[in-house]
PLY file of the C-alpha trace (Angstrom):
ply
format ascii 1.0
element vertex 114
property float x
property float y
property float z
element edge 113
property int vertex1
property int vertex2
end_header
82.45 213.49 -46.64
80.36 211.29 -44.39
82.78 209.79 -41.01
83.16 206.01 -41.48
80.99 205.43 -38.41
78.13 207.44 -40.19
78.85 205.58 -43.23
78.31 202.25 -41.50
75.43 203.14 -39.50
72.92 202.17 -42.05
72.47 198.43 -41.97
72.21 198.31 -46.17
75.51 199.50 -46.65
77.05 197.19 -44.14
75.01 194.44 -45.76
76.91 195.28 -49.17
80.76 195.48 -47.38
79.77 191.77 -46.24
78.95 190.69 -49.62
81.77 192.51 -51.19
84.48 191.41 -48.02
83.90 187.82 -50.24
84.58 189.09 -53.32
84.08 191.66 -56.44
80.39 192.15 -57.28
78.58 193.97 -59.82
75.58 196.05 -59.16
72.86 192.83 -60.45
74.64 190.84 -58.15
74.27 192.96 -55.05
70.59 194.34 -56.16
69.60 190.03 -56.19
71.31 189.07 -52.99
69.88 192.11 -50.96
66.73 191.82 -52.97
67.03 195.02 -53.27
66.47 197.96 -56.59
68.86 198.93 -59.00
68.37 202.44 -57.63
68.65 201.60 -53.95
71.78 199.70 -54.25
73.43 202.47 -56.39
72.94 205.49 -53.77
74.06 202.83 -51.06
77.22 202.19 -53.60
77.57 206.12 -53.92
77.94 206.96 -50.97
80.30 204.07 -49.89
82.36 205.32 -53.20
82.48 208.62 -52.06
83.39 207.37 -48.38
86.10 205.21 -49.88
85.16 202.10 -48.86
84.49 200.57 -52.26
85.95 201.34 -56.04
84.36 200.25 -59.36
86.40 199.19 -62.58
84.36 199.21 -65.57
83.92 195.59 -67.39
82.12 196.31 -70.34
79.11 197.16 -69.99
78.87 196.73 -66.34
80.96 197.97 -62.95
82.35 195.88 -60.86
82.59 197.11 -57.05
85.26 195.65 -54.53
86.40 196.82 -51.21
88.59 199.37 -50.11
90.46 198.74 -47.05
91.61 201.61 -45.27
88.78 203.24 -44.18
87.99 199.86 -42.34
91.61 199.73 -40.96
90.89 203.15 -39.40
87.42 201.76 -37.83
89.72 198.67 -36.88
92.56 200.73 -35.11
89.54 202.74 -33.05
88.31 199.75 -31.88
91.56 198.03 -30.73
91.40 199.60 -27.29
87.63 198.36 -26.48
89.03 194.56 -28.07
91.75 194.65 -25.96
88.78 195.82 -22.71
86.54 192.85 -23.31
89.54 190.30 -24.03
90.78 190.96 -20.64
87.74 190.35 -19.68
86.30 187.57 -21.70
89.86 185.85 -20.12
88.74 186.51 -16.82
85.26 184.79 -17.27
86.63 181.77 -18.79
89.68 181.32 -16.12
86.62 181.57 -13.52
84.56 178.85 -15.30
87.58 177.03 -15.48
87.96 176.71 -11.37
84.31 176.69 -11.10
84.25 173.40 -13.21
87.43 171.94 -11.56
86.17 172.59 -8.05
84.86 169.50 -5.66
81.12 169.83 -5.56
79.73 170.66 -1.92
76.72 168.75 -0.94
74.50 171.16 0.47
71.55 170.58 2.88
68.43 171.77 1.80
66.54 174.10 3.84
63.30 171.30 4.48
66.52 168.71 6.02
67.61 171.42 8.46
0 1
1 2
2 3
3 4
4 5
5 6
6 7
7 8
8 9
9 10
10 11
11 12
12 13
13 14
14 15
15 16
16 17
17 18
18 19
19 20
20 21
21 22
22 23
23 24
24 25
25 26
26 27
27 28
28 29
29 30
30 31
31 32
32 33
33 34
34 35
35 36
36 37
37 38
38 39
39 40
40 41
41 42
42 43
43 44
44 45
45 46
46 47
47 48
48 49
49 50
50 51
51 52
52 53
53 54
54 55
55 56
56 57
57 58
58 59
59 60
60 61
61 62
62 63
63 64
64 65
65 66
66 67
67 68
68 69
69 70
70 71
71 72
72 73
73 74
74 75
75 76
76 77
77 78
78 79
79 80
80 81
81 82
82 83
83 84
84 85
85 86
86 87
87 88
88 89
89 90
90 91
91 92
92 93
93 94
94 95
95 96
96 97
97 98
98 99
99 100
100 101
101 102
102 103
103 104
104 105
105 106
106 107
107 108
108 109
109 110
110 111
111 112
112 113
C-alpha cells in the first residue's frame, strides 16, 4: 500500500477528495467535472480505494464513491505541529501590523531638504 503522502501527491487524486469532501459522487460525475476519461478517473479511484481514502456502495447499475476519513485524520495529526509553527507565527505578524498601524507617523526629512 501506497503512504497517504504518496497517495496525495498526484494533483488528480486530490482533485477527486475535493469533489468528494462535498459529497457522494459516482464515477460520470467525477469523469465530467475533471473532464476527465472513464478510465483515468477509475485507476485514480483505485488506488484511493486501495489507500482507503474513498469506498464505493453499489446503486444499481452504478458506484457511488464517498470519502473515508481516517487516512486524512492521520495526514491531519502530522501536520498539527507545523499548524501550530506558522500560527505562532502568523500571530506574531499580525500583533506587529497591529503597532505598526497604531503608531504616530514620523515626518521624515527627505534627503534633497537636508
Amino acid at each position: 500500500m501506497e503512504s497517504a503522502f504518496t497517495v496525495l501527491a498526484e494533483p488528480t487524486r486530490r482533485a477527486i477528495l475535493t469533489l468528494l469532501a462535498a459529497g457522494e459522487r459516482t464515477v460520470g460525475d467525477l469523469e465530467a467535472a475533471l473532464n476527465l476519461s472513464q478510465p483515468s478517473v477509475s485507476k485514480h479511484l483505485r488506488v484511493l480505494r486501495e489507500a482507503g481514502f474513498v469506498e464505493a456502495t453499489v446503486d444499481a447499475q452504478r458506484r457511488v464513491y464517498r470519502i473515508l476519513p481516517r487516512p486524512l485524520q492521520e495526514v491531519d495529526a502530522w501536520m498539527a505541529p507545523f499548524r501550530r509553527y506558522w500560527s505562532a507565527r502568523v500571530d506574531a505578524l499580525e500583533r506587529h501590523l497591529d503597532r505598526a498601524a497604531t503608531a504616530p507617523h514620523v515626518k521624515r526629512k527627505s534627503r534633497t531638504q537636508r
